[in-house]
C-alpha positions in Angstrom: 7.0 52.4 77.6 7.0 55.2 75.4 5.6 54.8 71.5 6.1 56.6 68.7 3.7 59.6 69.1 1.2 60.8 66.1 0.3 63.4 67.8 3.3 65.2 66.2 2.3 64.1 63.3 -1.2 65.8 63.7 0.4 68.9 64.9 2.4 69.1 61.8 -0.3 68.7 59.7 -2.5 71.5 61.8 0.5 73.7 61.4 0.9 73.4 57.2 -2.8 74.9 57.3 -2.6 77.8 59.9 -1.2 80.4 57.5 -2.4 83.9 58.2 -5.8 84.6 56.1 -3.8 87.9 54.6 -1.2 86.0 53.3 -0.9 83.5 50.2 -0.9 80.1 50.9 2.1 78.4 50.0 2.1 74.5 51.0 6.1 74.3 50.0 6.8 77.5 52.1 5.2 76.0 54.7 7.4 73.1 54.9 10.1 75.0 54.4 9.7 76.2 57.9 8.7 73.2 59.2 10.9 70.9 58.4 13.3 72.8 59.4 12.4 72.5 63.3 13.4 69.7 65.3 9.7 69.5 66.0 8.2 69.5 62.6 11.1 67.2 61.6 10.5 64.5 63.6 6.9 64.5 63.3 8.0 64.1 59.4 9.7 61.4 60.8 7.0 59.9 62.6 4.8 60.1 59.9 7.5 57.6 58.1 6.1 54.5 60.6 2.3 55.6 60.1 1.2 53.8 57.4 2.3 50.3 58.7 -1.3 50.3 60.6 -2.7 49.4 57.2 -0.2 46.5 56.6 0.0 45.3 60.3 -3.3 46.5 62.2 -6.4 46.0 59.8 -7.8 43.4 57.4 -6.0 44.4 54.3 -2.4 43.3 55.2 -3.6 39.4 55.0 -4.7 38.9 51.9 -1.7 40.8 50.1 1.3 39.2 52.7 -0.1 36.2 54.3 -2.3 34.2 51.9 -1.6 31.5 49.7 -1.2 27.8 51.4 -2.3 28.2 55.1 -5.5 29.7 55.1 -8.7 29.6 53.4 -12.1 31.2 53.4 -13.4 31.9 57.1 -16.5 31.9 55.6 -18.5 28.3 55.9 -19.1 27.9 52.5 -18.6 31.1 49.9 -17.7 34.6 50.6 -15.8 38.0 50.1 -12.3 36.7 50.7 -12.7 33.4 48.5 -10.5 35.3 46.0 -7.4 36.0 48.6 -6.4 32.3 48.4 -4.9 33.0 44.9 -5.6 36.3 42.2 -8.3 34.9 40.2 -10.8 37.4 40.8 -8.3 40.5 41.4 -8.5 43.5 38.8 -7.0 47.0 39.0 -10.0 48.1 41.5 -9.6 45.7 43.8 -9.6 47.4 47.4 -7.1 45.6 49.7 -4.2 45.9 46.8 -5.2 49.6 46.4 -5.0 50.2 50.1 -1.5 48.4 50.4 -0.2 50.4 47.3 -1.0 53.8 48.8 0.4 53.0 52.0 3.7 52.1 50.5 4.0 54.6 48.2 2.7 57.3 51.0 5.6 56.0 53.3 8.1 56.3 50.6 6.8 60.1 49.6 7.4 60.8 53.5 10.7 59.3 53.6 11.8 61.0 49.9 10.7 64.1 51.6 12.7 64.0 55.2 15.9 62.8 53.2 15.6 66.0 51.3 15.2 68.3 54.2 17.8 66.4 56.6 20.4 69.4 55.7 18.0 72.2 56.5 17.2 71.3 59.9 19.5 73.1 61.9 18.6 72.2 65.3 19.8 68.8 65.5 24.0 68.7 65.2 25.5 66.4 62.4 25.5 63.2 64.2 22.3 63.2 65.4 20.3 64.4 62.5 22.4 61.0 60.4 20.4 58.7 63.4 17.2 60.2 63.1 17.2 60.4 58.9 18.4 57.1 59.1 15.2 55.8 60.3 13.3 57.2 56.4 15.8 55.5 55.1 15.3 52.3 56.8 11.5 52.7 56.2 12.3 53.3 52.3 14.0 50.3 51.9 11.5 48.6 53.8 8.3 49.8 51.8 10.3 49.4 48.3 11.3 45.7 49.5 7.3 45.2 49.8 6.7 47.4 46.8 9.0 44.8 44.3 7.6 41.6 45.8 4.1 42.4 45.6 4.1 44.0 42.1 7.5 43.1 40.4 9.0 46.0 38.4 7.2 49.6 39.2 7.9 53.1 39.6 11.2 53.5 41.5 11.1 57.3 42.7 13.8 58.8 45.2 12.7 62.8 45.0 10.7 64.3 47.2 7.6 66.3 45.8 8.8 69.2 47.5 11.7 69.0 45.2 10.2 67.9 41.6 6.5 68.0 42.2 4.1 65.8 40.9 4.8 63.9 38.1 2.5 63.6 35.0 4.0 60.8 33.4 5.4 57.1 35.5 7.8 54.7 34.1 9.2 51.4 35.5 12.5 50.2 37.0 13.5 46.5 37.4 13.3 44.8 39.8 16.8 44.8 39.8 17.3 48.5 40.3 14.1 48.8 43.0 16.4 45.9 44.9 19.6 48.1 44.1 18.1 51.0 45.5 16.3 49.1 48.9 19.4 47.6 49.9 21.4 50.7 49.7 18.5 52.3 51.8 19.2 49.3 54.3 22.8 49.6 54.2 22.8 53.4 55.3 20.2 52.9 57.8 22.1 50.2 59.2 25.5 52.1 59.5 24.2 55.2 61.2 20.8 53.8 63.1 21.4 53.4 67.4 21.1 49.7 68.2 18.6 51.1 70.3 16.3 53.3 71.1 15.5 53.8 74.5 12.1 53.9 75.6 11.1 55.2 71.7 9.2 51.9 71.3 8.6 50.6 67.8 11.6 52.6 65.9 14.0 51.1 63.7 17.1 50.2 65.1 20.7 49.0 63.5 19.5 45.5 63.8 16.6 45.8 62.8 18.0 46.8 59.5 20.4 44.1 59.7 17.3 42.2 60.0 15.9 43.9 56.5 19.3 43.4 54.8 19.2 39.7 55.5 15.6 39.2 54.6 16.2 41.6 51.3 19.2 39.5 50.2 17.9 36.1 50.4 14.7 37.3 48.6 16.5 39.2 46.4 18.1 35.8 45.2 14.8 34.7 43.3 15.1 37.1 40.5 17.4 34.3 38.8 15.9 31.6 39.6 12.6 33.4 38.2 14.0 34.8 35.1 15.5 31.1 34.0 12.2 29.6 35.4 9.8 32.1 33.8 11.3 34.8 31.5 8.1 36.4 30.6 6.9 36.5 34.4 8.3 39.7 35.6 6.2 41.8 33.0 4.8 42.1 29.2 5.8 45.8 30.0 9.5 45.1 29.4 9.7 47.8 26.3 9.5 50.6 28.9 12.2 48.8 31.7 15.4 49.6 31.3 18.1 47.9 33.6 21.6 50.1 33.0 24.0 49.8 35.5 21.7 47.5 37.6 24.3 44.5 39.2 23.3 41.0 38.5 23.9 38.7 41.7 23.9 34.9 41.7 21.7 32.8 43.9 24.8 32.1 45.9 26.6 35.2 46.4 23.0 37.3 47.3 22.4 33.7 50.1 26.1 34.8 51.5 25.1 38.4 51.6 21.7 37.3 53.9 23.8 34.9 56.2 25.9 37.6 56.9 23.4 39.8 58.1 21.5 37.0 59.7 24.7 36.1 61.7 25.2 40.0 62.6 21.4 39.5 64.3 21.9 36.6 65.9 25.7 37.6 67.4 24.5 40.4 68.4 23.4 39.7 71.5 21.0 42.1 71.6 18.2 39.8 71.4 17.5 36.6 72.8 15.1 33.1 72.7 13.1 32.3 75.9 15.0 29.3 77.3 12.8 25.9 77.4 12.9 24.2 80.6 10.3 21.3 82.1 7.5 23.1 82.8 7.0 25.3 79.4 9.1 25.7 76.3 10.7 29.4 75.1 7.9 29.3 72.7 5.1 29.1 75.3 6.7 32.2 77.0 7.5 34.4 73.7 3.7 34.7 73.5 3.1 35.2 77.0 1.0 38.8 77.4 3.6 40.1 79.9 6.5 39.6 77.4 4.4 41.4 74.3 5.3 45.0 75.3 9.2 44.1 76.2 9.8 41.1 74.0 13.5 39.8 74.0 12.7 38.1 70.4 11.0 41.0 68.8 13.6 42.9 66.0 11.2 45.3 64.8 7.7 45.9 65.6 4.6 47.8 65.4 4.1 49.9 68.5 0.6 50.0 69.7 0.4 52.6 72.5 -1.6 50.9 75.3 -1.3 53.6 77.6 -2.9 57.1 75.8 -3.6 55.5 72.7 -1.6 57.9 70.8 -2.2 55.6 67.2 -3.8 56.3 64.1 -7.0 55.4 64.8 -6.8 56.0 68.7 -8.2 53.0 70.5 -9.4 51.4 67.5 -6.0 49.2 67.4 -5.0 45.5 66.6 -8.0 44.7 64.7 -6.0 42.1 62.2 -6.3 39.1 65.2 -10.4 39.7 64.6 -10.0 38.4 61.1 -8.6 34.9 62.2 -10.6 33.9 65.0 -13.4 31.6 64.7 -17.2 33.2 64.2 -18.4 31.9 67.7 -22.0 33.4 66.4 -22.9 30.5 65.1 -23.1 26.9 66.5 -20.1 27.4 69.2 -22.9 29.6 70.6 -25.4 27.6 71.8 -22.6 25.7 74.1 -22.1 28.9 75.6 -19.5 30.2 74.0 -20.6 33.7 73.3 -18.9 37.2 72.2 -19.5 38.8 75.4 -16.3 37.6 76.8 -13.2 39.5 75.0 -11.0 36.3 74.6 -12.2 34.9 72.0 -13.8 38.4 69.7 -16.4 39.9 68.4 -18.5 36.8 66.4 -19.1 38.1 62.4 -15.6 39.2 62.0 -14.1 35.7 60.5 -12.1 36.2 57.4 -9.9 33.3 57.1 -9.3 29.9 58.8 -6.4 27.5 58.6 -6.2 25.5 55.9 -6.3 21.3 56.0 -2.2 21.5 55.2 -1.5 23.9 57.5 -3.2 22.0 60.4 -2.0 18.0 59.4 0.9 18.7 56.8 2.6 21.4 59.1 1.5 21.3 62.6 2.1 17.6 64.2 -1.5 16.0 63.7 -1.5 14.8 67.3 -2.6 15.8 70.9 0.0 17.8 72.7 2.0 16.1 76.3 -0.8 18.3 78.1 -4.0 16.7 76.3 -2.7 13.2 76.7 -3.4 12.6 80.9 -6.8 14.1 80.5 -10.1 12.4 80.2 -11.5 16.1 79.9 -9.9 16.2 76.4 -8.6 13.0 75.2 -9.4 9.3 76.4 -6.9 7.9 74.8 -3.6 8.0 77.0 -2.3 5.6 74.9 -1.9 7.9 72.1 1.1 9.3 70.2 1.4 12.6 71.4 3.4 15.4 69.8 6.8 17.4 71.6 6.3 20.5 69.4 4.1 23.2 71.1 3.6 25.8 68.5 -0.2 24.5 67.7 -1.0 24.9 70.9 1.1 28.2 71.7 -0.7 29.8 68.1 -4.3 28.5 68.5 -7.2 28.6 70.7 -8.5 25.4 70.2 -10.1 24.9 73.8 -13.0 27.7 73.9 -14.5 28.3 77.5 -17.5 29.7 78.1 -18.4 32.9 79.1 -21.0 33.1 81.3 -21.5 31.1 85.3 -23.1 28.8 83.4 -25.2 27.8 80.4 -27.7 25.7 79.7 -27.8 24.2 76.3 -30.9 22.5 74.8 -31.6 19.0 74.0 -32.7 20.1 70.5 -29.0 21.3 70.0 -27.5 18.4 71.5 -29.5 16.1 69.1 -28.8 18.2 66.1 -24.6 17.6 66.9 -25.1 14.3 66.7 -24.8 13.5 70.8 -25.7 10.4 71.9 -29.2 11.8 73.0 -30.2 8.7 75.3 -26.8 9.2 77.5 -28.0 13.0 77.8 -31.3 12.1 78.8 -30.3 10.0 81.5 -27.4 12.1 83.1 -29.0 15.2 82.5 -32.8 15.2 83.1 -34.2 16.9 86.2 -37.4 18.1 87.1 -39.1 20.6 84.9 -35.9 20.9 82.6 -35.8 17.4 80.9 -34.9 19.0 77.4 -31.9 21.0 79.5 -28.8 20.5 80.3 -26.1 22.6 81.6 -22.5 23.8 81.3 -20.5 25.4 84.2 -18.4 28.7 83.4 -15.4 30.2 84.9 -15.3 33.9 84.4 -14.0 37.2 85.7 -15.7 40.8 85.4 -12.7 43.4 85.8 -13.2 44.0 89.4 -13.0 40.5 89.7 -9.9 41.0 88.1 -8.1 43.3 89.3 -8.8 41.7 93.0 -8.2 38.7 92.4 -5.6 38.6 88.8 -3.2 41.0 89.6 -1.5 41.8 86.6 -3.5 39.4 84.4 -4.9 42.2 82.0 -3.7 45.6 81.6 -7.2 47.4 81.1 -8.9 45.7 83.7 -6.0 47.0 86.8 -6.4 50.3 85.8 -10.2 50.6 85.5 -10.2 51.6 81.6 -12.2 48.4 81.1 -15.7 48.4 80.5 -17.5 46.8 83.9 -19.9 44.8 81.1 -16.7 42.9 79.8 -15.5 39.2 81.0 -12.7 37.6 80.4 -13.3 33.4 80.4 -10.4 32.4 82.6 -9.2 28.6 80.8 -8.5 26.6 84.4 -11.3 24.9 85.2 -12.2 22.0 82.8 -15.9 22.3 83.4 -16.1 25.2 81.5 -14.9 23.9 78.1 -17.9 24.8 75.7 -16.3 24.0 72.6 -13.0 21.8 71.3 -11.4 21.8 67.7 -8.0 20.3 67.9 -5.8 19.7 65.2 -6.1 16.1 64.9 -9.0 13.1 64.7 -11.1 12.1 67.3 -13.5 9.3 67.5 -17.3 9.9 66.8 -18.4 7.6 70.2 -15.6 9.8 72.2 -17.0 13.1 70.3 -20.8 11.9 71.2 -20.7 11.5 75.0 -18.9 15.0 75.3 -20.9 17.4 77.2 -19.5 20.2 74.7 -18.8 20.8 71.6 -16.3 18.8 69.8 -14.9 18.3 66.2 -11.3 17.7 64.6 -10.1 16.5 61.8 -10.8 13.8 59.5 -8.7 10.7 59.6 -6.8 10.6 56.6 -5.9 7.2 56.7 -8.9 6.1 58.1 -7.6 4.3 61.4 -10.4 6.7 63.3 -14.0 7.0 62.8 -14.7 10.7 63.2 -18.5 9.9 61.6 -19.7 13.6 61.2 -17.4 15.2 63.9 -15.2 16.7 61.7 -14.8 20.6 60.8 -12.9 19.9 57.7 -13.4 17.3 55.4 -10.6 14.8 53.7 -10.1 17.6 50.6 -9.6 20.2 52.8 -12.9 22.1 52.2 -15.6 23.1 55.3 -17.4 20.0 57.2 -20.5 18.6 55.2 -22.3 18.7 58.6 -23.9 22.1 58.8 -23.3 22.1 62.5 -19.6 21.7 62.1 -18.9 24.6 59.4 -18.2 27.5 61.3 -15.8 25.4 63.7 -12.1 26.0 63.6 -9.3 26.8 65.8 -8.6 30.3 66.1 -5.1 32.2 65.7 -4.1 33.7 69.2 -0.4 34.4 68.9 -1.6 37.8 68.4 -3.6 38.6 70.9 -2.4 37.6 73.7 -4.9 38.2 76.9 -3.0 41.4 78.9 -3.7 44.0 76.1 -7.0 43.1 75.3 -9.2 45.6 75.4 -12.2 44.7 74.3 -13.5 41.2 72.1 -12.5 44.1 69.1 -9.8 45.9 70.1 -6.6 44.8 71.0 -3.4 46.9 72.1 -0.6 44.5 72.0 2.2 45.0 69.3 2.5 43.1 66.0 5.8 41.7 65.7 7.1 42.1 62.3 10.2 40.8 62.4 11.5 38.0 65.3 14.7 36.5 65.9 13.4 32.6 65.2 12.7 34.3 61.3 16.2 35.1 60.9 17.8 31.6 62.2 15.4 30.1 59.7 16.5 32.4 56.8 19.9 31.4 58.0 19.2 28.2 57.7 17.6 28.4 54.3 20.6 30.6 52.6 23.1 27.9 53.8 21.2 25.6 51.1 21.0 28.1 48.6 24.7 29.0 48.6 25.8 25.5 49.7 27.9 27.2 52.0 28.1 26.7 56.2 25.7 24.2 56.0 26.7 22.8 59.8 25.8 26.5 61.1 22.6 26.4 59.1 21.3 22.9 60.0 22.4 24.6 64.1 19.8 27.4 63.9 17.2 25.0 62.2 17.5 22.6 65.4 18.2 26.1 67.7 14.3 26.8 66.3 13.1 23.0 67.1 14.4 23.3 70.4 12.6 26.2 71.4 9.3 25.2 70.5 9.8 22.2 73.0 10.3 21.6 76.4 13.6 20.9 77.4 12.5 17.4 78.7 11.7 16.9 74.8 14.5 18.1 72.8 15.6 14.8 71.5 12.2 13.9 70.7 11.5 17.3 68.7 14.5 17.1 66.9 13.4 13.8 65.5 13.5 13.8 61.7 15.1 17.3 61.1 16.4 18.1 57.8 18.3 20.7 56.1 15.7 21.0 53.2 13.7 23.8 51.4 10.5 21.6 51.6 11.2 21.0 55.5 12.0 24.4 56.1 8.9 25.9 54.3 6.9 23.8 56.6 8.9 24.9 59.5 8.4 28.4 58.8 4.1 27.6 58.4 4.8 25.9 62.2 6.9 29.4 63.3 5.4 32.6 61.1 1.5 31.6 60.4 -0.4 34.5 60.5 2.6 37.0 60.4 2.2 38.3 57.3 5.3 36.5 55.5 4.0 33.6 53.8 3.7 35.4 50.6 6.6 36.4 50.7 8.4 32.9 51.4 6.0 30.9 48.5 7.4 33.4 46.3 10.9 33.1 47.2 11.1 29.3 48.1 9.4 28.9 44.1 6.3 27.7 45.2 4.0 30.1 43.5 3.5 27.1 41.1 0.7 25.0 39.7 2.4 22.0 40.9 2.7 23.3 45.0 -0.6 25.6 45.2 -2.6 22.7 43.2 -1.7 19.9 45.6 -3.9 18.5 48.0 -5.5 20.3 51.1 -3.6 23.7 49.7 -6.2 24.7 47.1 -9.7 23.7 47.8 -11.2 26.1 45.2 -10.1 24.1 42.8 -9.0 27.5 40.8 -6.0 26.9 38.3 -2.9 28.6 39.0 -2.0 31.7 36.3 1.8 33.0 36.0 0.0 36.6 36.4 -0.6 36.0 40.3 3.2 36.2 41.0 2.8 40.0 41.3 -0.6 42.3 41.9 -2.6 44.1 39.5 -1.7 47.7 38.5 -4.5 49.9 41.0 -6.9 51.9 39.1 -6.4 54.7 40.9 -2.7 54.6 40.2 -3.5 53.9 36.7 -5.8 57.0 36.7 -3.6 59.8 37.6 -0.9 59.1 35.1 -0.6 60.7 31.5 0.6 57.0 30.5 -1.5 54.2 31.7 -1.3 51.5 28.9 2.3 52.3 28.3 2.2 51.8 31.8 0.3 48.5 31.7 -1.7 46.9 34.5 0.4 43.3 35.5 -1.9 41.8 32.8 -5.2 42.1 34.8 
């Protein structure tokens, strides 16, 4: 399928530069001729999307968009994202905000600059040069939507530099205004964008920004709730706002505005949920590898081009999964669970790891219908099991080996607390007493492509490097490691041949003795064996585009069609209006993380609540970069919610401040203003 190609955008750039050595160099004369090309245009145009790898394909995009209450520290005990839970240790210098800024406010310069030059290219007619402008328009609105949430009332700019040139002096707008302006971007990209287009993979579309509008209403609606709440929140910098001619919107009349658009979506008919049937639910088979290129659920995305790797970057793609993924360097290891197979990634790369309320508050604390019948994973048969398959659909929490077979020591099995006299006696042989040893299942890419059609991408068409292996999950034997999302009994975890830890018993009715990753409070296992253990996000990477245990090519979905039935859902409690519609698309989103055998049991307990539905969107949208943005507009960005059990293990006390960033330095820097400016009190 054809991507959106920066190689036009590099061929602009080279063409800015080539002027003739006799001549004077004139960068606005330059674009001048450009932009006025259909060429040079919509590489401008290209260049709008470029700067969402930084948000959506690399490490810095977490900590702004997706931290808060469902992850915590990768690290085992300390480390260099400790301070991404909350903003206790953020300053103006810090680099991930810095990075997010820039990319934002680059986007919107590109944008600024193809609205101004949309009447000077004369080789595209009227109608078609309103679709293509249409898409820096959409991406405006988008970026300023990010822009207002992450640092509250900033510099709202809609000239290009090519018009005013740089400016020596910023000011503020409200939030009000930024919101003003954002929506009005959305609303003209979503009267004159195509509701598709074609094989252009990864461009805006009208419903994608029917998507936007709905997502910028219902966030929109916290500005009253925070200004009653809070009214010195939004900024000590309020001498330099002004708000004229800004509209003021209730709670309930912006929550009318998002249904609308959320109803638009969903009627559209343009996109639809995988169907649940006995076998699998629609869930299951959204996050299957084959459906990640040509996803019926995806609304807008980041297009990763598999094929020539025509991306920022090149090849170098879809290193955010990395980041989530448990550091298999360390005791998973010596099971023989290694980093030489790509499914699981590179080991050192851990950043974050789910968080003890994310994996019992959110997620159903119990095996799933597939664990229960096996001794390999569970003995218990007896045992409540859970109907919702989104744990298992999210996580790797089965890790297989990667290698024919592996022997692990008797020294390691001692040190895990196995029950070393069982070991003895089952394993023992002649000349390797302190052995014993764990069968794999793997595939090289010949093996493959020969024998798994289909099953990766990079390995049928030879691009794969013959020194990767994938460890294929059916065979039972292979299971080198196990970290499920609920207890399990210390004797149970002790005659396991692998590795195996959960969580702790809350209540106590389980003795997990020391096999346990997390502990009762939520912090890392007091057992130094267990630390580094933790399931691992896959939801991202699913197996077909991976192309290495680094890089993977499959597209980041930004925006899916379960998000918009749950902000559905959640604006029929804010306005108090069509609440039967919204409590529909709640259960709509139950059912589809179920099989169809268990739809009554799934929809057990459902409510139309904010609390239920803030958990529902942990269980839907961890680890796609909107939780942020749903503490902040649910009001949860509180000491009250952030302090509670299992959601802050740090112990840090919350601070008003962390409801927007801090000012960059750099930012700070360049202006003629900087402490009328001010820095978001950091």
């Amino acid at each position: 399928m054809k991507k959106i190609s920066y190689l036009a955008i590099a061929a602009l750039l080279s063409s800015l530069s080539a002027c003739d050595i006799d001549e004077e160099y004139k960068t606005q004369l330059d674009q001048d001729v450009v932009y006025t090309t259909a060429a040079g245009f919509d590489g401008l145009i290209n260049a709008c999307y470029e700067n969402m790898y930084y948000m959506y394909g690399k490490e810095d995009g977490i900590p702004m968009m997706e931290m808060g209450d469902l992850w915590q520290n990768g690290s085992a005990t300390s480390g260099n994202w400790k301070e991404c839970v909350n903003n206790l240790d953020w300053n103006t210098e810090t680099g991930v905000n810095r990075v997010i800024w820039n990319a934002l406010y680059a986007t919107i310069a590109y944008c600024n600059t193809a609205i101004y030059y949309q009447n000077e290219c004369l080789e595209y007619d009227a109608t078609a040069m309103k679709a293509k402008v249409a898409e820096a328009y959409f991406m405006r609105g988008f970026s300023y939507f990010h822009v207002v949430e992450q640092w509250g009332g900033v510099t709202l700019t809609t000239t290009s530099m090519a018009e005013e040139g740089a400016r020596e002096y910023a000011y503020r707008s409200t939030e009000e205004e930024i919101y003003d302006q954002l929506i009005s971007d959305l609303m003209v990209a979503y009267q004159y964008l195509p509701v598709t287009q074609g094989q252009e993979h990864g461009r805006a579309t009208k419903y994608a920004a029917a998507a936007m509008l709905c997502k910028a209403w219902i966030q929109r609606s916290r500005l009253e709730r925070d200004f009653a709440e809070n009214p010195d929140g939004r900024s000590k910098w309020a001498s330099v706002i002004t708000n004229e001619g800004s509209v003021k919107y209730s709670t309930s009349q912006c929550a009318d505005s998002a249904f609308k658009y959320a109803q638009i979506v969903i009627n559209s008919g343009r996109f639809q949920l995988y169907p649940s049937d006995e076998t699998s639910s629609g869930s299951t088979k959204e996050w299957l590898g084959d459906n990640n290129k040509d996803n019926s659920e995806f609304i807008f995305l980041e297009a990763i081009d598999h094929e020539n790797g025509y991306n920022p970057e090149g090849w170098n793609r879809g290193r955010t999964r990395q980041y989530y993924l448990m550091n298999i360097g360390t005791m998973a290891s010596n099971f023989g669970v290694q980093s030489d197979g790509i499914r699981y990634g590179r080991a050192n790369t851990t950043r974050v790891r789910p968080t003890l309320y994310l994996l019992y508050d959110c997620f159903d604390p119990k095996p799933s219908e597939t664990d229960v019948p096996s001794t390999v994973y569970c003995d218990d048969k007896n045992r409540e099991w859970t109907a919702d398959t989104r744990f298992d659909d999210s996580f790797y929490y089965k890790y297989f080996i990667s290698s024919g077979s592996f022997p692990v020591p008797y020294s390691i099995l001692r040190a895990c607390g196995k029950d070393t006299t069982y070991f003895w006696d089952a394993y023992q042989t002649s000349g390797y007493e302190s052995r014993y040893t764990i069968t794999g299942n793997i595939a090289s890419p010949d093996q493959l492509k020969a024998n798994y059609a289909g099953y990766n991408y990079f390995a049928d068409n030879g691009s794969m490097a013959s020194t990767e292996v994938i460890e294929l999950e059916n065979r039972p034997a292979a299971l080198g490691c196990y970290t499920p999302n609920f207890a399990v009994d210390s004797a149970w975890c002790a005659r396991k041949k692998y590795l195996v830890a959960g969580l702790p018993s809350l209540d106590g009715s389980i003795n997990t003795g020391i096999f346990a990753y997390l502990q009762n409070n939520g912090s890392v296992a007091e057992d130094a064996n267990y630390r580094s253990l933790a399931p691992s996000l896959k939801k991202l990477s699913p197996l077909k585009y991976l192309m290495t245990n680094q890089q993977s090519l499959n597209d980041f979905p930004i925006i899916r069609l379960t998000d918009i039935y749950l902000l559905a859902a959640e604006a029929s409690i804010l306005s108090g209006n069509n609440k039967g519609e919204g409590l529909e698309y709640l259960k709509t989103v139950r059912r589809h993380a179920a099989k169809s055998t268990n739809e009554a049991k799934i929809l057990e307990g459902v409510e139309l609540t904010i609390d239920y539905l803030a958990k529902e969107r942990a269980r839907e949208l961890c680890g796609e970069n909107w939780r942020w943005y749903d503490l902040k507009r649910m009001g949860l960005l509180t000491a009250e919610y952030l302090n509670a059990p299992r959601r802050n293990i740090y112990g840090q006390p919350y601070q008003t401040k962390w409801r927007v960033r801090p000012i960059p330095q750099q930012m700070l820097d360049q202006i003629a203003n900087p402490e009328e400016y001010g820095n978001n009190g950091y």
